[in-house]
Each structure stands twice: as structure tokens, then as C-alpha cells.
DRENDO-1510 file (C-alpha; in Angstrom, 1 decimal, always signed):
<recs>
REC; n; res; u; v; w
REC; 1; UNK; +127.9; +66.8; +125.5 .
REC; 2; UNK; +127.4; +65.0; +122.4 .
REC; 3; UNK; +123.9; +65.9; +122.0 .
REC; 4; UNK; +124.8; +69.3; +122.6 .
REC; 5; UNK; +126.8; +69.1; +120.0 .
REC; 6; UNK; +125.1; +67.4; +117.4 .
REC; 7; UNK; +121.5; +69.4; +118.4 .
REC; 8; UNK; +121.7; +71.1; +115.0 .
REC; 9; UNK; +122.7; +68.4; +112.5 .
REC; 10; UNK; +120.9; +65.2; +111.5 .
REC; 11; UNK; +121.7; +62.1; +109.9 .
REC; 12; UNK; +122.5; +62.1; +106.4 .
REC; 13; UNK; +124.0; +65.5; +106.9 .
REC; 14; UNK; +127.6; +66.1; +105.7 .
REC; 15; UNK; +129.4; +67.4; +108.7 .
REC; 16; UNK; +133.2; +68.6; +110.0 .
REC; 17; UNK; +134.3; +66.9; +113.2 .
REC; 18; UNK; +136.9; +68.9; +114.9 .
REC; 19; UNK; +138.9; +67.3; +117.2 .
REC; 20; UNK; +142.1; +69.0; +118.9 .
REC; 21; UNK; +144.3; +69.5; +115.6 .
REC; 22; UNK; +142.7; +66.5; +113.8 .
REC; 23; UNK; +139.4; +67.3; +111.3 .
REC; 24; UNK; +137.4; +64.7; +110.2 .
REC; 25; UNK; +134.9; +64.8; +107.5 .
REC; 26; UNK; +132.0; +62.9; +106.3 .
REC; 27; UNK; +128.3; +61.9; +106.5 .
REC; 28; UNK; +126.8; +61.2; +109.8 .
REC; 29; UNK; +125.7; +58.1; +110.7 .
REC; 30; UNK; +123.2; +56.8; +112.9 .
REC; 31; UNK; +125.1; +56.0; +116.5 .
REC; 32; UNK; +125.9; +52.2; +116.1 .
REC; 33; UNK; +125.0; +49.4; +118.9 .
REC; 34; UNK; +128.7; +48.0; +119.1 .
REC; 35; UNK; +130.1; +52.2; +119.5 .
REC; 36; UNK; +130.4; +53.6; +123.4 .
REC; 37; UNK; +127.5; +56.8; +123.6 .
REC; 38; UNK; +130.6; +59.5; +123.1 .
REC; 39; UNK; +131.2; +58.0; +119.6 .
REC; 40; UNK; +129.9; +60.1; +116.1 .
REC; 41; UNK; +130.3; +57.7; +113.5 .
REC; 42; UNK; +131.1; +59.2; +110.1 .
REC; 43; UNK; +130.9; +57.8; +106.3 .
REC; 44; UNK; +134.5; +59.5; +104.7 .
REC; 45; UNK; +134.5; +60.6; +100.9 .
REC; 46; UNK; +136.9; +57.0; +101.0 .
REC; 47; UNK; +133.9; +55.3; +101.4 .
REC; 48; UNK; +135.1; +54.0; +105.0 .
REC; 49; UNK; +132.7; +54.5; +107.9 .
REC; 50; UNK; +135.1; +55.6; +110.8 .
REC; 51; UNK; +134.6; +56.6; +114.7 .
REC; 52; UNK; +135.2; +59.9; +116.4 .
REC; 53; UNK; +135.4; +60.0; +120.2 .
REC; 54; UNK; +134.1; +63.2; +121.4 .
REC; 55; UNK; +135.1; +65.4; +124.1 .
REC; 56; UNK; +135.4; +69.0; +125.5 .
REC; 57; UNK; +137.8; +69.7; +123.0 .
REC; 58; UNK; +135.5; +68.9; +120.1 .
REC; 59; UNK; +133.7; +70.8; +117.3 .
REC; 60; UNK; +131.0; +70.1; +115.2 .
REC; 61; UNK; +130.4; +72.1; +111.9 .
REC; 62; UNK; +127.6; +72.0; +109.2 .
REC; 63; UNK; +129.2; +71.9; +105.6 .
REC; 64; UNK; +125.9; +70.7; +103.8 .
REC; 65; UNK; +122.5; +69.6; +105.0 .
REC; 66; UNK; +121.5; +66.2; +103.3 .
REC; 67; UNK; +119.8; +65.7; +100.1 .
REC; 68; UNK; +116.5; +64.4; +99.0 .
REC; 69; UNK; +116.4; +61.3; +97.4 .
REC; 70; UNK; +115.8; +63.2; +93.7 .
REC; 71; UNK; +118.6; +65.3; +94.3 .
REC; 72; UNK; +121.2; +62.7; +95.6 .
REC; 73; UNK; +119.7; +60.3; +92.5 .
REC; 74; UNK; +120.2; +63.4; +90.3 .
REC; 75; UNK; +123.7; +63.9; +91.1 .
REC; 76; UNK; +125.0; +60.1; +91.6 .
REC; 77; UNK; +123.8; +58.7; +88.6 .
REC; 78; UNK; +125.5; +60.7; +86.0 .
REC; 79; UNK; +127.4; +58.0; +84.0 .
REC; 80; UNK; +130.0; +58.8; +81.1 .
REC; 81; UNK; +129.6; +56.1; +77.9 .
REC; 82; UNK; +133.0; +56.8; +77.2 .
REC; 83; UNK; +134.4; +55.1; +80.2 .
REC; 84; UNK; +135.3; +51.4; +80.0 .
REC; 85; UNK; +131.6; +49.3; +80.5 .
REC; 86; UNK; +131.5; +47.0; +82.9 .
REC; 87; UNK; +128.6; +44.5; +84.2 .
REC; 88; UNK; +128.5; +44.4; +88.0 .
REC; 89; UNK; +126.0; +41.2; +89.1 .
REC; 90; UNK; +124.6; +41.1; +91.9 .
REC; 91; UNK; +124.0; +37.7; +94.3 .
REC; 92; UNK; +123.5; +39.3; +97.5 .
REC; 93; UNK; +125.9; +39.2; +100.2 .
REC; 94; UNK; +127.4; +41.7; +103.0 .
REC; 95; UNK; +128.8; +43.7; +99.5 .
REC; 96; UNK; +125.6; +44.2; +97.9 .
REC; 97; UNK; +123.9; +46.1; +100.3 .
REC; 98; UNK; +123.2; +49.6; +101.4 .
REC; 99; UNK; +122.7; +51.5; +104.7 .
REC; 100; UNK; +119.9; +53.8; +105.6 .
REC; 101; UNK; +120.4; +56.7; +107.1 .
REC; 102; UNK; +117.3; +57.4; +108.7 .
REC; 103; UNK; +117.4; +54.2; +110.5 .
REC; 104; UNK; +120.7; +52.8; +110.8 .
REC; 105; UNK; +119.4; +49.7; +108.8 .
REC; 106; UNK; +121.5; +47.9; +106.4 .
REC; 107; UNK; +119.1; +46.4; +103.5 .
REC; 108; UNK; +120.2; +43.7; +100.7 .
REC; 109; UNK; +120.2; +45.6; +97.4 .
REC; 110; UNK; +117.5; +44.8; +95.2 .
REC; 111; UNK; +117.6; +46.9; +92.4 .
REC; 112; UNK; +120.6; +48.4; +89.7 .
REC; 113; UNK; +120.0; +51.7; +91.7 .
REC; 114; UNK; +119.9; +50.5; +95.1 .
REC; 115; UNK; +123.6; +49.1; +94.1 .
REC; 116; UNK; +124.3; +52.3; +92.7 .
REC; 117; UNK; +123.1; +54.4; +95.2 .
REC; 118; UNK; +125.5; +52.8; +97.5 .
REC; 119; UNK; +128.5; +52.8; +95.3 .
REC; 120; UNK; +128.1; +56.1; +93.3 .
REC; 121; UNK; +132.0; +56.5; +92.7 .
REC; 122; UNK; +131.2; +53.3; +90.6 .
REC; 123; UNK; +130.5; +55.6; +88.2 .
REC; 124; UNK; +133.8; +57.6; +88.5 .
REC; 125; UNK; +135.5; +54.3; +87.3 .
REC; 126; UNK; +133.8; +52.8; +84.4 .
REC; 127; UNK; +130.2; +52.8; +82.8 .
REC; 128; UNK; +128.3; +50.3; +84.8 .
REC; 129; UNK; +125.5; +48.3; +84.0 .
REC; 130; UNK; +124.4; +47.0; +87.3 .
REC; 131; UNK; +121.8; +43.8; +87.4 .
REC; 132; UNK; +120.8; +42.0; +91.2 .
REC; 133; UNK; +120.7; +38.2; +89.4 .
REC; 134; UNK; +119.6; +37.5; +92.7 .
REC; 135; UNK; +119.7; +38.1; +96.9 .
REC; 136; UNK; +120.8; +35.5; +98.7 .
REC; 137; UNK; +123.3; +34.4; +101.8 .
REC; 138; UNK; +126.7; +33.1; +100.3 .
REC; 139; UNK; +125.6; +29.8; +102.4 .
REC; 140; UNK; +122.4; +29.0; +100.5 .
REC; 141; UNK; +123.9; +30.0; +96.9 .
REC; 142; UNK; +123.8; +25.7; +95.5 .
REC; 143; UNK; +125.6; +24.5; +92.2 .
REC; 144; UNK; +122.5; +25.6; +90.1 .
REC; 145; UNK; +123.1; +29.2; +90.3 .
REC; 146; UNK; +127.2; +28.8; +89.3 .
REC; 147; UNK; +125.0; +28.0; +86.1 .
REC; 148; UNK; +123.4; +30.7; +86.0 .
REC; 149; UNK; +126.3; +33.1; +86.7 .
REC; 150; UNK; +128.3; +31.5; +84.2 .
REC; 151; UNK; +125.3; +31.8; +81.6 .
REC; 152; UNK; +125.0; +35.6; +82.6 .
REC; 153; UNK; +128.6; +36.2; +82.5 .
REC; 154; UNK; +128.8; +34.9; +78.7 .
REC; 155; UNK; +125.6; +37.1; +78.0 .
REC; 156; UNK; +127.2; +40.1; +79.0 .
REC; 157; UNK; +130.4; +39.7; +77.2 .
REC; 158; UNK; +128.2; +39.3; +74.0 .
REC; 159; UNK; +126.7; +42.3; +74.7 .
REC; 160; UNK; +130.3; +44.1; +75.1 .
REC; 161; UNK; +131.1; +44.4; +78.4 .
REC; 162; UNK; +134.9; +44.9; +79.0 .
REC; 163; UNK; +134.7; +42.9; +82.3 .
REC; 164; UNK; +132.2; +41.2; +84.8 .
REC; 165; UNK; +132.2; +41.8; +88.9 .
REC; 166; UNK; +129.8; +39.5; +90.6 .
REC; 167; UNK; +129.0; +40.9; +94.1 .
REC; 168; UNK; +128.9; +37.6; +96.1 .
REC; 169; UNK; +128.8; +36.7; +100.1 .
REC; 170; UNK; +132.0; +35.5; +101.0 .
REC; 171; UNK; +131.6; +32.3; +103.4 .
REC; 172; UNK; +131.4; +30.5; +100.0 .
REC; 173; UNK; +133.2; +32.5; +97.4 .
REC; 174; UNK; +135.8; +30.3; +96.6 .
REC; 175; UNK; +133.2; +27.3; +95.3 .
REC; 176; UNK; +131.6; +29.9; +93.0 .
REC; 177; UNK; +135.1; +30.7; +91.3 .
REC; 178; UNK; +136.0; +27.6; +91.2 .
REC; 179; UNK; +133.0; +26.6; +89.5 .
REC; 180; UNK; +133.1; +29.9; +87.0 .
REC; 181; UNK; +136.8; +29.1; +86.2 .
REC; 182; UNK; +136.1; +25.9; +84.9 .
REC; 183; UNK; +132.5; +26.5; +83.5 .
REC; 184; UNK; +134.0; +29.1; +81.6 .
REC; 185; UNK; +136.0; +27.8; +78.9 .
REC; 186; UNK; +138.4; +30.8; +77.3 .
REC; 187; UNK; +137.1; +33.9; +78.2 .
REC; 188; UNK; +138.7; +36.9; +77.2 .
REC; 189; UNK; +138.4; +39.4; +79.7 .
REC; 190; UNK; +138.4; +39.5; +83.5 .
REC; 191; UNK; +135.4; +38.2; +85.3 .
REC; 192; UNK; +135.9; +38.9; +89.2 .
REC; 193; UNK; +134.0; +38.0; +92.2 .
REC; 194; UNK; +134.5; +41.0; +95.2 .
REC; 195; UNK; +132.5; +40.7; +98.7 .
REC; 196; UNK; +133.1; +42.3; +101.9 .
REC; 197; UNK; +134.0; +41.1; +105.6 .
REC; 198; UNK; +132.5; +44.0; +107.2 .
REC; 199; UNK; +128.9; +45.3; +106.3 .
REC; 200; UNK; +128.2; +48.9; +105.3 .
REC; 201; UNK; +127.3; +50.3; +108.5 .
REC; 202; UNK; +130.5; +49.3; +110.5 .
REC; 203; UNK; +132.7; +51.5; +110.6 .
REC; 204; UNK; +136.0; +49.0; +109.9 .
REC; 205; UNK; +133.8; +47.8; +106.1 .
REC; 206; UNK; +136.0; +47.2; +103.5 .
REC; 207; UNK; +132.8; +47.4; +101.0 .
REC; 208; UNK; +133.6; +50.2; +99.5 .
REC; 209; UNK; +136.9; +49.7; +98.2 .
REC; 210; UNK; +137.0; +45.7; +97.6 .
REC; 211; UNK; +134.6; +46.7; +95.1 .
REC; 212; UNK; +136.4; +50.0; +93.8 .
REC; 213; UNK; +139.4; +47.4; +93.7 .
REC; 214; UNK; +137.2; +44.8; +91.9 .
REC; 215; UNK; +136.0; +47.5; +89.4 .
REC; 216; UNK; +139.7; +48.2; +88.0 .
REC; 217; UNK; +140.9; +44.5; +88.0 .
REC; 218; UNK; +137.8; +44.1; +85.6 .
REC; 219; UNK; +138.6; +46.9; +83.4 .
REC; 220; UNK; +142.0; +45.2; +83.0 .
REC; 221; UNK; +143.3; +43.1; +80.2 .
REC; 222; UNK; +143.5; +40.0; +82.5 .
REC; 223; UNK; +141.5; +37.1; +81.5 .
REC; 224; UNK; +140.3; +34.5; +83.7 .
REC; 225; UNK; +138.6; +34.0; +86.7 .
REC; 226; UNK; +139.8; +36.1; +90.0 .
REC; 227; UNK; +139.0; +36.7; +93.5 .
REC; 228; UNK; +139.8; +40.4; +94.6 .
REC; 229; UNK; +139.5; +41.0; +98.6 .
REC; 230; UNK; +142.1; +43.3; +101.0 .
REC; 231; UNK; +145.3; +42.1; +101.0 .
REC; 232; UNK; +146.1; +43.3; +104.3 .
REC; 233; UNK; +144.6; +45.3; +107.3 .
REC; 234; UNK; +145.5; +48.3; +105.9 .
REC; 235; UNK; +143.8; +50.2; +102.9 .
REC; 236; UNK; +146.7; +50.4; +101.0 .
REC; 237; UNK; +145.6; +47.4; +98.5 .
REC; 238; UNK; +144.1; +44.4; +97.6 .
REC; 239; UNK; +145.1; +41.3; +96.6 .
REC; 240; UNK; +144.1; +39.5; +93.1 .
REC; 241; UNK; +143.7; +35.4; +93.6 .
REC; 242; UNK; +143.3; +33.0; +91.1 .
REC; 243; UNK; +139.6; +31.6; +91.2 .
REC; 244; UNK; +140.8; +27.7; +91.5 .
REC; 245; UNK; +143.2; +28.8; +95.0 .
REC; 246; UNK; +141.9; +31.4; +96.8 .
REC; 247; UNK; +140.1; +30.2; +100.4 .
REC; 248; UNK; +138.8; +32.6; +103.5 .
REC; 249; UNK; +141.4; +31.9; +106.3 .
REC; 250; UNK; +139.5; +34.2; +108.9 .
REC; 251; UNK; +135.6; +34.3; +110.4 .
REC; 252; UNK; +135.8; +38.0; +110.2 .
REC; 253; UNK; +139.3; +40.4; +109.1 .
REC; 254; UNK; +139.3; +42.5; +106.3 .
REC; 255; UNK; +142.5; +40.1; +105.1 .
REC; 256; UNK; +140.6; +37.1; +105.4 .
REC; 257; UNK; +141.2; +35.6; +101.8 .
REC; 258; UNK; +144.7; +34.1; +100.9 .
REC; 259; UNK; +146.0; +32.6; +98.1 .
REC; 260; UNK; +147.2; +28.8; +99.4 .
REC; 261; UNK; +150.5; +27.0; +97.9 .
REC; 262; UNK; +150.6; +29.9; +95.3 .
REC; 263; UNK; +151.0; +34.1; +95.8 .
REC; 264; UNK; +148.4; +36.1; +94.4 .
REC; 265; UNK; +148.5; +36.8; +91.1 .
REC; 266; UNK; +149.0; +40.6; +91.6 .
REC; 267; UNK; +147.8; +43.6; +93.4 .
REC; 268; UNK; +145.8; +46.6; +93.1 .
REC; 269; UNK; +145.4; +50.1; +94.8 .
REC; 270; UNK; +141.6; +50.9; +95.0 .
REC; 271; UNK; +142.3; +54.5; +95.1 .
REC; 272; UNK; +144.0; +54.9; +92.4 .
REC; 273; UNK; +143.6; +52.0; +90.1 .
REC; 274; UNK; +147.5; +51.3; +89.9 .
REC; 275; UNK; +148.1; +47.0; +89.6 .
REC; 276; UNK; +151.1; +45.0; +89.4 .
REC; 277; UNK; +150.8; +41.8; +88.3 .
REC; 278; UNK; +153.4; +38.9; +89.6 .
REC; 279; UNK; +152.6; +36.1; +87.6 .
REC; 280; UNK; +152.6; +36.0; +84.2 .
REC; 281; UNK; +149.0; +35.4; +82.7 .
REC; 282; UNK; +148.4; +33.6; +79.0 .
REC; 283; UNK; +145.9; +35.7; +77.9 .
REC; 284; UNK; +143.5; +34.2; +75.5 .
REC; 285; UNK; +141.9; +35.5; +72.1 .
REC; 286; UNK; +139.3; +33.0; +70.6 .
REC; 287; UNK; +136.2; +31.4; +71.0 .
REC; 288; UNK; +135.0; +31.5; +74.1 .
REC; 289; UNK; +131.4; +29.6; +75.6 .
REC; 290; UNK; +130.6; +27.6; +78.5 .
REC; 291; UNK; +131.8; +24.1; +78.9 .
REC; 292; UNK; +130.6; +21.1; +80.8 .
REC; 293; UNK; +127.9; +21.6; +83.3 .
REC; 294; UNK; +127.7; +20.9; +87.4 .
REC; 295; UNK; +126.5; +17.1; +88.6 .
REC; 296; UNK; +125.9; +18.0; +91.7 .
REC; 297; UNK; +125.8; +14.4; +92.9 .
REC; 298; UNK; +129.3; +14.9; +94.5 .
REC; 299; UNK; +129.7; +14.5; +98.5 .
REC; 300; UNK; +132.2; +15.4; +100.2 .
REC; 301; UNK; +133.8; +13.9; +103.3 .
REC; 302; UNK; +136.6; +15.0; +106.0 .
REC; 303; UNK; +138.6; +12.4; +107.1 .
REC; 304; UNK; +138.3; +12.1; +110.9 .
REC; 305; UNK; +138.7; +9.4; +114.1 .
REC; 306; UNK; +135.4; +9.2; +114.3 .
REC; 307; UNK; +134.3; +8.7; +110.5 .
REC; 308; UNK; +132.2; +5.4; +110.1 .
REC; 309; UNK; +131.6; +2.8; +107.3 .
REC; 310; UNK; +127.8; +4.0; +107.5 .
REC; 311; UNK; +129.2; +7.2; +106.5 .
REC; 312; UNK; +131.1; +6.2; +103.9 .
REC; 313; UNK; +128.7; +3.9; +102.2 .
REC; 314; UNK; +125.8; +6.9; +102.5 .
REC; 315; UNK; +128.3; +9.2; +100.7 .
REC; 316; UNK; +129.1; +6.4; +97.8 .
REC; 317; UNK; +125.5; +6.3; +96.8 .
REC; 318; UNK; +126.5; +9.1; +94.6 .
REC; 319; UNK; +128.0; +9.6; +91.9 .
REC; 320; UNK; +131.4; +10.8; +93.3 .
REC; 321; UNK; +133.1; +11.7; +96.7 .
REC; 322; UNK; +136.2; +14.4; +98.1 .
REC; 323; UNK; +137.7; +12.8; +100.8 .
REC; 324; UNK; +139.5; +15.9; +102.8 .
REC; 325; UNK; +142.3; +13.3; +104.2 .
REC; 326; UNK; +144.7; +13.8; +106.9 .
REC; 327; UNK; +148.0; +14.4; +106.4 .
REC; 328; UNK; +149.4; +13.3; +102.8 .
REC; 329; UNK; +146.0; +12.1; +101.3 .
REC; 330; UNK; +144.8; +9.4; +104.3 .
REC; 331; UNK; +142.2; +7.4; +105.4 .
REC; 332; UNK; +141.2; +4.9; +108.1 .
REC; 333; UNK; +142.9; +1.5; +107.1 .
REC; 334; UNK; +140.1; -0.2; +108.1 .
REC; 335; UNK; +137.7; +1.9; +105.6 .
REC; 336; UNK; +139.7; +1.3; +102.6 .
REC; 337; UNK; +138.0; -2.0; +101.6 .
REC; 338; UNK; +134.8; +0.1; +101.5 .
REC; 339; UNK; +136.5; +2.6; +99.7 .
REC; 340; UNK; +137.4; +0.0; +96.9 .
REC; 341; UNK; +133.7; -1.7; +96.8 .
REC; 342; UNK; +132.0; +2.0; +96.3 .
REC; 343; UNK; +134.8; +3.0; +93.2 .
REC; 344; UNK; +134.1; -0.6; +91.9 .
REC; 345; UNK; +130.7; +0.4; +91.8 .
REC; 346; UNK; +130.6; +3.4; +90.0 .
REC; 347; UNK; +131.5; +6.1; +92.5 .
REC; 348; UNK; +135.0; +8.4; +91.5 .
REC; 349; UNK; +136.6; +8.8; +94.4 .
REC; 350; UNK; +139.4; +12.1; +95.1 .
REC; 351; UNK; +141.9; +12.4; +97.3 .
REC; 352; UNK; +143.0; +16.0; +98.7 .
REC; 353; UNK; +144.5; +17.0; +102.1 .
REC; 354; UNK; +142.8; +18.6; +104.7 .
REC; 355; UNK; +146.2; +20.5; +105.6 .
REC; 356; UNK; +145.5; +22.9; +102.8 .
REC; 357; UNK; +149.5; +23.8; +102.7 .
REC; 358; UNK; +151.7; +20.5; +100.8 .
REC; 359; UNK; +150.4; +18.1; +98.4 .
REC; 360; UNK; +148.9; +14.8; +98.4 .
REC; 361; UNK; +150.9; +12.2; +98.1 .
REC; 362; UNK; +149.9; +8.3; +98.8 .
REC; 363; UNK; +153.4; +6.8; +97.6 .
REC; 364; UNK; +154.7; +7.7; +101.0 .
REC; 365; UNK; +152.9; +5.1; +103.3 .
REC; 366; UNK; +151.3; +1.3; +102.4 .
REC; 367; UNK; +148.0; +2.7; +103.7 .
REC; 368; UNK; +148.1; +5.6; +100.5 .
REC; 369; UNK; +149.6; +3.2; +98.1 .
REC; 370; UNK; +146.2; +0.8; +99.0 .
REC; 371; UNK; +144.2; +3.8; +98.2 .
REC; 372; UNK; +145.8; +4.1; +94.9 .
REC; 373; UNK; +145.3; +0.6; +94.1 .
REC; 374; UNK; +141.9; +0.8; +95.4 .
REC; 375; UNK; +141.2; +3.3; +92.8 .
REC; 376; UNK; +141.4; +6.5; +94.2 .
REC; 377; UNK; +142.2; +10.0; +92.1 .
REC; 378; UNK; +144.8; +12.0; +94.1 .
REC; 379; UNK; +144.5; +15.8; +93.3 .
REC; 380; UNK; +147.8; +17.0; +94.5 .
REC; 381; UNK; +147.5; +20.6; +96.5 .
REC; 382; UNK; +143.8; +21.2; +95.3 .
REC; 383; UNK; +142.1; +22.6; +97.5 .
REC; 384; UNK; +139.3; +20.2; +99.1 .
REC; 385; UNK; +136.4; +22.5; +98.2 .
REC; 386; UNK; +137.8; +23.4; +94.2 .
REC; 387; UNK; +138.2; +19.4; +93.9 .
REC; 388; UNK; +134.5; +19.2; +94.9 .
REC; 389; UNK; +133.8; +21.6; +92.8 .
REC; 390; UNK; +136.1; +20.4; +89.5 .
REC; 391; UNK; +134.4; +16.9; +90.4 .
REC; 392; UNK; +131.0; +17.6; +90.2 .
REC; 393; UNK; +132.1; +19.3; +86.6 .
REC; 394; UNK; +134.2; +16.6; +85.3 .
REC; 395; UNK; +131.9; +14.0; +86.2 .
REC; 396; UNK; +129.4; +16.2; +83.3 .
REC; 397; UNK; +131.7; +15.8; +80.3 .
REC; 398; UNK; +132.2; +13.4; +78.5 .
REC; 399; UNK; +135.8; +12.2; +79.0 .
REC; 400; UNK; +137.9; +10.5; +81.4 .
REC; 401; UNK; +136.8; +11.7; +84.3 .
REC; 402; UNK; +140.6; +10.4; +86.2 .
REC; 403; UNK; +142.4; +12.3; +83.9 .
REC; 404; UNK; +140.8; +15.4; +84.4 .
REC; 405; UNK; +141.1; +15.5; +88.0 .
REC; 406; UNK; +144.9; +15.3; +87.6 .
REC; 407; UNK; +145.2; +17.2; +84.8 .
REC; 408; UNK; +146.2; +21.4; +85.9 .
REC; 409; UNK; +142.9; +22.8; +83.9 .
REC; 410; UNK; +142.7; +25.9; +85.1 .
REC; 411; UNK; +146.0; +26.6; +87.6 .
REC; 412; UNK; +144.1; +24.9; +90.6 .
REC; 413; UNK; +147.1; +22.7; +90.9 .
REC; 414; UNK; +150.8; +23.8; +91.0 .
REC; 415; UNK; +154.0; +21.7; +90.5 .
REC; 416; UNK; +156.4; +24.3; +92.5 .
REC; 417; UNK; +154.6; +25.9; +95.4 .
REC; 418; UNK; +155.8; +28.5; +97.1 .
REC; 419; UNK; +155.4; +27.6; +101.1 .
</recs>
């Protein structure tokens, strides 16, 4: 039946799918691996790929055969100078990619107009200028290339841009923001990082409008560092996290990213560009640069039953450790002697909790108060991975490296919290 059906389209056309009383519209996609054989998946005007069972009630209608790749070039890339300009970077990820329609293959974008091609309502929003810094999995993105973001953000807010979205894998999102949001020292405008949970060719991927989403957040008068993802399972709106708090909750969902001991600092409807903003933001109006550097020197260690001295002492070789503890900020007892000999040694040493929710606190028990005395710099709710992160920049200044950690730099730690 469904070849029957579909004997006179092909991919890439633009189709109607009439099913009973419900009509669905879109571009037809090639039948994906996960769908049952009765599925048509279609690509909406939304942007979201969606599935249509069919049966022997369904209708398929032609409304425009697909274009070549001149014509569809032709007709997406008309971009309006007016519009607020906007640098969208590119570091690879499930976000920056594009499907093809002949094949069904999803490919990395490698080029400004592979990105656009993908995205062409990018256009609708702002006047992009679109550069792939480069393609890689979230995973294998190291402290070297926070460097080089940071650098290229501060290059293209000399060369005007209103606000940066960097396109970024999200297993490791939140290290890159956190490492952006203290890297970058008073920057006027939004810079936002945006991935996707789902890839382009599924038809649940949120691609389309995280980065819609992403695209109005930057052309706001926010300043700072933010993380903009869904906010919930629906399409309604996404949330708008503060670089230093954010953390993926979730292997896969759409709502994976949360904002932890804090609410996000706002929201905003993809579809329509309308934000409100809970928290109110200092914006800044001065010099702006890069400060401090990454020592990427920094281990970090979770604090477990089975953690050994061997461990430990291989992690002090360098020049500072996290130590994800249980509970309030703990230990093994027996490990805090070890703990002592590494700090007197050279190695900073940070405390944060490995139950993400609460604060670290080693006042409570005689086995935290030892770890104060033995040296170690608590870091209150931080999260583990933006102490690792701070660390590995506050051990590349030139100050006090124990007064930094505790110090609120950049919001990454809050007095009040909110669960």
C-alpha cells in the first residue's frame, strides 16, 4: 500500500499526507531504520521531522517536486543586512549537521553553506555569518579549543557581531561554557552555545528549533555566557542556563539540560522569538578581552569505596585536583593524610559534591573539618565539572588561586538555592 502510494513522488519532494481528517505537510524523507515499513516520515515547515502511519484511508498529494541544488541555494541564501548580524560557530556536534535526501545520510557540516543549507530560516531571523571552527565529537573537544572559541568569539564581536552561537555536541557542553564564562572577561552581548539531543534525520530532533531558539537569545541584550536547549518535551520553549550551572541530566530527551541549585535564567519561544527573563542580569558596558588562560594540568577524581592511595598520589602529580566527594564534600579518612602531603607539595586541591543538589560543607563532620585543615578549597554547590574547569583557569592567573575558587566569579556559585 505504501508504495502504491508513494509510486509518483520521490525524496526531497514536498508532499501532502492525507490521513482521515488530519493533513500533514512536509518534505519526504528517506524511510528511517528505527520507523515500522507503513511509516512516511516527513520534514514540516517547523523544522521537525515527524511520522505518518499509513493506511487505507490515506492520501498522498504532490504540491512541488524538489529542487536542484542551484535552485534551493538560490532561494535559501537570500540574506537581509538589515537584520541583526549574528556569528554562528561551528564545532561539530549532532546540531551541526545536515541530512541528505537522496540517501538518508546525516553528514557533519563542513562548510558556512552546508550549515546554512540545513538551517535556511536562519536567515529569516538575523544576518548570519556562519564559520565551521572545526568538526569534532563533544567528547574529543580538550581545553585547547575553549581557547580558541574564546579567541574567535572576541574576534567576532570586533568585527560587530550583535551575538555569538557556537554549535557544540552536547555530552560536554557544560565544560565549554564554563570555560567561555570565565575566559571571557565582560563581554557585552550574548554568546550562546545551542546543540541538539536528537540528530536531523529523526523524526523527534530538536535541531531545528534549539538553534532558532539560540538565534533570538543572541540577538538579545543579554550579556554573558548561556546554554539554550528545550525546556521541556514539548515545543512550546526552551530554557536559557547560565554557562557556570547548566549540566545534561538525560543520555537522550529533548529536556535533557537543567539548571542545578538555580532556575534558568529565562525562556524563549523559538517560533516566535518572545523571552522572559527571570533573573535579573547586570549587563555590562566596558572593556571587554579575554582573561587568564586554561592549565590543563587539573585531574579530577570521584570519591568512591574503592578509590586508592595509588590513585590519589597519580592524580597529585599535577598541578591541581576536583575531588567529586560524597555527601557534604567527603573523603576516605584514611586518604586524608595523602591528601595533606600532595597540597603541601604544591597540588590545590577542591572540594565539590558529587550530589549535584546542596552545598559542600566540611564543618559538619571531624572527617571534613581534617580536610579543611589539610588544606583543601571547598567550592560550595559548584558543579564538579565547572570547578574543574574554573581550576584549571585560576591556577593560569596570577593571584590567589584559594580565593578564587571561593569567590562567585561568574554566578557558578549561589548563596540561596532554590531546591
Amino acid at each position: 500500500m505504501k508504495e502504491e502510494l508513494l509510486e509518483d513522488v520521490e525524496v526531497g519532494d514536498i508532499i501532502k499526507v492525507k490521513n482521515g481528517v488530519k493533513i500533514y505537510k512536509g518534505i519526504l524523507m528517506p524511510h528511517h531504520r528505527f520507523s515500522k515499513d507503513e511509516i512516511v516520515n516527513l520534514k514540516r515547515e517547523d523544522g521537525y521531522n515527524i511520522g505518518v502511519e499509513i493506511d487505507e484511508y490515506t492520501d498522498v498529494e504532490l504540491v512541488r517536486r524538489k529542487r536542484t541544488s542551484s535552485e534551493e541555494r538560490s532561494e535559501k541564501f537570500k540574506l537581509d543586512e538589515s537584520k541583526p548580524s549574528v556569528s554562528i560557530l561551528g564545532t561539530g556536534g549532532t546540531i551541526a549537521s545536515y541530512v541528505d535526501y537522496n540517501t538518508g545520510a546525516v553528514h557533519p557540516a563542513q562548510s558556512a553553506e552546508e550549515m546554512l543549507y540545513s538551517n535556511p530560516e536562519i536567515g529569516e531571523r538575523c544576518y548570519p555569518k556562519v564559520e565551521i571552527l572545526f568538526s569534532k565529537l563533544s567528547e574529543d573537544i580538550e581545553p585547547d579549543d575553549w581557547e580558541l572559541i574564546a579567541d574567535k568569539v572576541l574576534e567576532e564581536f570586533d568585527s560587530g557581531a550583535e551575538g555569538v552561537v557556537i554549535a557544540h555536541g552536547t555530552d560536554t557542553m557544560g565544560y565549554t561554557s564554563a570555560a567561555l564564562s570565565f575566559l571571557l572577561k565582560d563581554i557585552p552581548r550574548p554568546v550562546v552555545l545551542v546543540g541538539s539531543q536528537r540528530s536531523s534525520d529523526r523524526p523527534s530532533s530538536d535541531a531545528h528549533l534549539n538553534l532558532l531558539a539560540a538565534i533570538e537569545v543572541a540577538k538579545s541584550d543579554l550579556s554573558g555566557v548561556y546554554v539554550v536547549m528545550h525546556e521541556g518535551l514539548s515545543e512550546d520553549r526552551c530554557a536559557i542556563h547560565r554557562g557556570t550551572k547548566v549540566r545534561k541530566m538525560h543520555t537522550s530527551r529533548r529536556d535533557a539540560f537543567k539548571s542545578i541549585n538555580t532556575d534558568p535564567v529565562g525562556f524563549i519561544d523559538p517560533h516566535n522569538g518572545d523571552m522572559e527573563i527571570t533573573e535579573d542580569i547586570t549587563n555590562v558596558d566596558g572593556e571587554y578581552g579575554k582573561y587568564g588562560s586554561i592549565d590543563p594540568d587539573v585531574s579530577m577524581i570521584y570519591s568512591n569505596p574503592s578509590l586508592t592511595e595509588k590513585e590519589l598520589r597519580l592524580a597529585g602529580e599535577g598541578n591541581g585536583i576536583v575531588i567529586a566527594g560524597t555527601g557534604l564534600g567527603h573523603i576516605k579518612t584514611k586518604l586524608i593524610p595523602v591528601i595533606k602531603e600532595i597540597i603541601d607539595n604544591g597540588t590545590k586541591v577542591a572540594m565539590t559534591s558529587q550530589c549535584l543538589y546542596g552545598t559542600v560543607n566540611d564543618n559538619v563532620y571531624s572527617s571534613g573539618r581534617k580536610l579543611i585543615e589539610a588544606g583543601v578549597i571547598p567550592c560550595g554547590d559548584m558543579l564538579p565539572e565547572t570547578a574543574l574547569v574554573k581550576l584549571m583557569w585560576a591556577l593560569s592567573l596570577d593571584e590567589d588561586v584559594e580565593e578564587i575558587m571561593k569567590s562567585n566569579i561568574t554566578g557558578e556559585i549561589t548563596e540561596r538555592r532554590v531546591r
